[in-house]
C-alpha positions as CSV (number, residue, x, y, z in Angstrom):
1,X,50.2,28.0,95.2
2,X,52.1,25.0,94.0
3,X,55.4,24.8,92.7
4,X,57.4,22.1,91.0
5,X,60.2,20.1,92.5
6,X,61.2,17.1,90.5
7,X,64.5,15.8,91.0
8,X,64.9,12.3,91.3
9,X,68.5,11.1,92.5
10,X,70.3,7.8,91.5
11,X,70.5,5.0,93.7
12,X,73.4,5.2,94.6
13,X,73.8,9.2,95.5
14,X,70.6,8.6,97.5
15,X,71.8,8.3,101.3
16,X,75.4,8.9,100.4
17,X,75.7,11.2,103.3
18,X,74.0,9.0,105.9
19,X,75.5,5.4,104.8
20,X,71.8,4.6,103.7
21,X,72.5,1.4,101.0
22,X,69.4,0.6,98.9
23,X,68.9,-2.3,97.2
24,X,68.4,-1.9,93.3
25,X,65.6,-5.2,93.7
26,X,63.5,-3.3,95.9
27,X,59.9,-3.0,94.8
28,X,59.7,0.5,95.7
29,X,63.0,1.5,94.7
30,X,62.0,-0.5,90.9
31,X,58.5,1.3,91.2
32,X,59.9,4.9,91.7
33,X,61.4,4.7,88.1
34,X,58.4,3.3,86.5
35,X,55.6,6.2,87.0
36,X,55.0,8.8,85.1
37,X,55.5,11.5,87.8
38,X,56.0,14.4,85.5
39,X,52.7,13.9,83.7
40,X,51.0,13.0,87.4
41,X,52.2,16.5,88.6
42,X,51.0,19.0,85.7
43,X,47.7,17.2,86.1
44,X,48.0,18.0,90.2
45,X,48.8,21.8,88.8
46,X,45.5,22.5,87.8
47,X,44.1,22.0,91.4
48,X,45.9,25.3,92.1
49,X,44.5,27.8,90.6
50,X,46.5,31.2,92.4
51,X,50.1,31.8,92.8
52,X,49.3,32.9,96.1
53,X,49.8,31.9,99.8
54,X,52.3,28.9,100.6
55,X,53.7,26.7,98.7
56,X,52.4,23.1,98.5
57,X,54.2,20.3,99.4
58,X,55.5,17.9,96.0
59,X,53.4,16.1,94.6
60,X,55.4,13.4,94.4
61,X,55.9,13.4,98.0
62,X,52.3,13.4,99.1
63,X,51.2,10.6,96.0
64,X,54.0,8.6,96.5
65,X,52.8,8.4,100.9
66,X,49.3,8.3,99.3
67,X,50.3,4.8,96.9
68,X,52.6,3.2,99.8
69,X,49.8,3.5,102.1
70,X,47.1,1.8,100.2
71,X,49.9,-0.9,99.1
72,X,50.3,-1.5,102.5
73,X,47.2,-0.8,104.2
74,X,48.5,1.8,106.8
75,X,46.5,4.7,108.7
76,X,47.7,8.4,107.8
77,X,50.0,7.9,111.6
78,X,51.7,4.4,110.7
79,X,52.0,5.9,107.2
80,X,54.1,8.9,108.6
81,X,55.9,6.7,110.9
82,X,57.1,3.9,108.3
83,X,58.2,6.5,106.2
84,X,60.1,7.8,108.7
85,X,61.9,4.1,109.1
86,X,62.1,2.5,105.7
87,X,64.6,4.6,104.2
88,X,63.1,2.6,100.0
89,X,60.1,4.7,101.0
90,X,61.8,8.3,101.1
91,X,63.6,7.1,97.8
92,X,59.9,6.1,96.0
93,X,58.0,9.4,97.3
94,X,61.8,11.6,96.0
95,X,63.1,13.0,98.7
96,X,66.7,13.8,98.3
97,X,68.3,11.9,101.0
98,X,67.2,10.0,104.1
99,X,65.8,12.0,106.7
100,X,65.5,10.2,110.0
101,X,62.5,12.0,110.2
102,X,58.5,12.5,109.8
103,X,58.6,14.3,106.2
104,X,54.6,15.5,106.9
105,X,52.1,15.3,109.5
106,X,49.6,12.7,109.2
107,X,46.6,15.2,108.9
108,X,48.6,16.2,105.4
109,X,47.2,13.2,103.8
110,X,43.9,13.6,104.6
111,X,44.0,17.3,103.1
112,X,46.5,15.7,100.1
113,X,43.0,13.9,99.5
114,X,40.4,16.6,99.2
115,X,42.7,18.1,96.5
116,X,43.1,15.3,94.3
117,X,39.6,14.3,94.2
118,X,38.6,16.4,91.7
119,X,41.5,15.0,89.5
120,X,41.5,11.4,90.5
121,X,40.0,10.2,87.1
122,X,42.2,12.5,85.6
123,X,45.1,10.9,87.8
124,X,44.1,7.3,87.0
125,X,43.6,7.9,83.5
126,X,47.4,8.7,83.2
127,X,48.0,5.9,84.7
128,X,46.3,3.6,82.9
129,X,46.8,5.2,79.7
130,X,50.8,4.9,80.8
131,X,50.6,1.6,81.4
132,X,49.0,0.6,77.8
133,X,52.3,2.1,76.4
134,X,54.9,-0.1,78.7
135,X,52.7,-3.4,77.4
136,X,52.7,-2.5,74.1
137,X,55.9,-1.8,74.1
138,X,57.2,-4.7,75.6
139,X,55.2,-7.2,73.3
140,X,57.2,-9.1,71.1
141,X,55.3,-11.0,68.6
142,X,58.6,-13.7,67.2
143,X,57.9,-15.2,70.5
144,X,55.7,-17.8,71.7
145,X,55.9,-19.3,74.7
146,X,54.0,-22.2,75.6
147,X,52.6,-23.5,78.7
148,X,52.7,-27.4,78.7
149,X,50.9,-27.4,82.0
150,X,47.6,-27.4,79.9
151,X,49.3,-29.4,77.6
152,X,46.3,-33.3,76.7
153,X,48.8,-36.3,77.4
154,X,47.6,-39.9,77.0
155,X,49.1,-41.8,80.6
């Protein structure tokens, strides 16, 4: 059984109750505005096919640990650990607020990974096809910009 919980907080009301200040420039903090998580999470739906038993854990939680720990190289128990410490981390994966805790155990991800293999084309392919759109998108073609680096000069 899977049900869906996207909400993404601002910034700022992130950590409001625990004095937690993130930084807009932080990669992860950029990054968690930048992926399609909506479109990510209907294709994790189909790997549920009852309404029965307990709920899953978000999506966005469990991808979000999944991309921070292949970013950063980290086994399922670092993984668990940092996210308990690095308060950007909660923020990327959507938790509500900082929790000075372990949101999962570590043998979570290695279940989290069964279930998306059978959609992990399906996953990438969102990805990439997303990505297409943002550099399309943000071509401009008035501008040229030239790199005199390469640039023949006669000394």
């Amino acid at each position: 059984m899977y049900a869906s919980k996207v909400v993404q907080l601002s910034i700022e009301a992130f950590g409001e109750a625990n004095g937690v200040k993130l930084s807009p420039d932080n990669r992860w903090v950029q990054a968690a505005t930048l992926i399609p998580w909506p479109e990510l999470e209907e294709a994790y739906k189909t790997v549920f096919p009852s309404n029965k038993g307990r709920a899953g854990k978000p999506f966005r939680l469990l991808f979000g640990a999944h991309l921070i720990k292949t970013r950063e190289g980290l086994s399922d128990r670092e993984l668990v650990d940092a996210i308990r410490d690095v308060p950007a981390y909660q923020f990327f994966m959507g938790l509500p607020e900082y929790q000075p805790r372990r949101p999962f155990v570590p043998s979570a991800m290695a279940h989290f990974r069964k279930r998306i293999a059978p959609i992990a084309e399906l996953l990438e392919n969102i990805i990439g096809d997303w990505t297409r759109k943002q550099l399309v998108g943000s071509v401009d073609d008035k501008v040229v910009i030239l790199d005199a680096t390469v640039t023949p000069v006669n000394i």
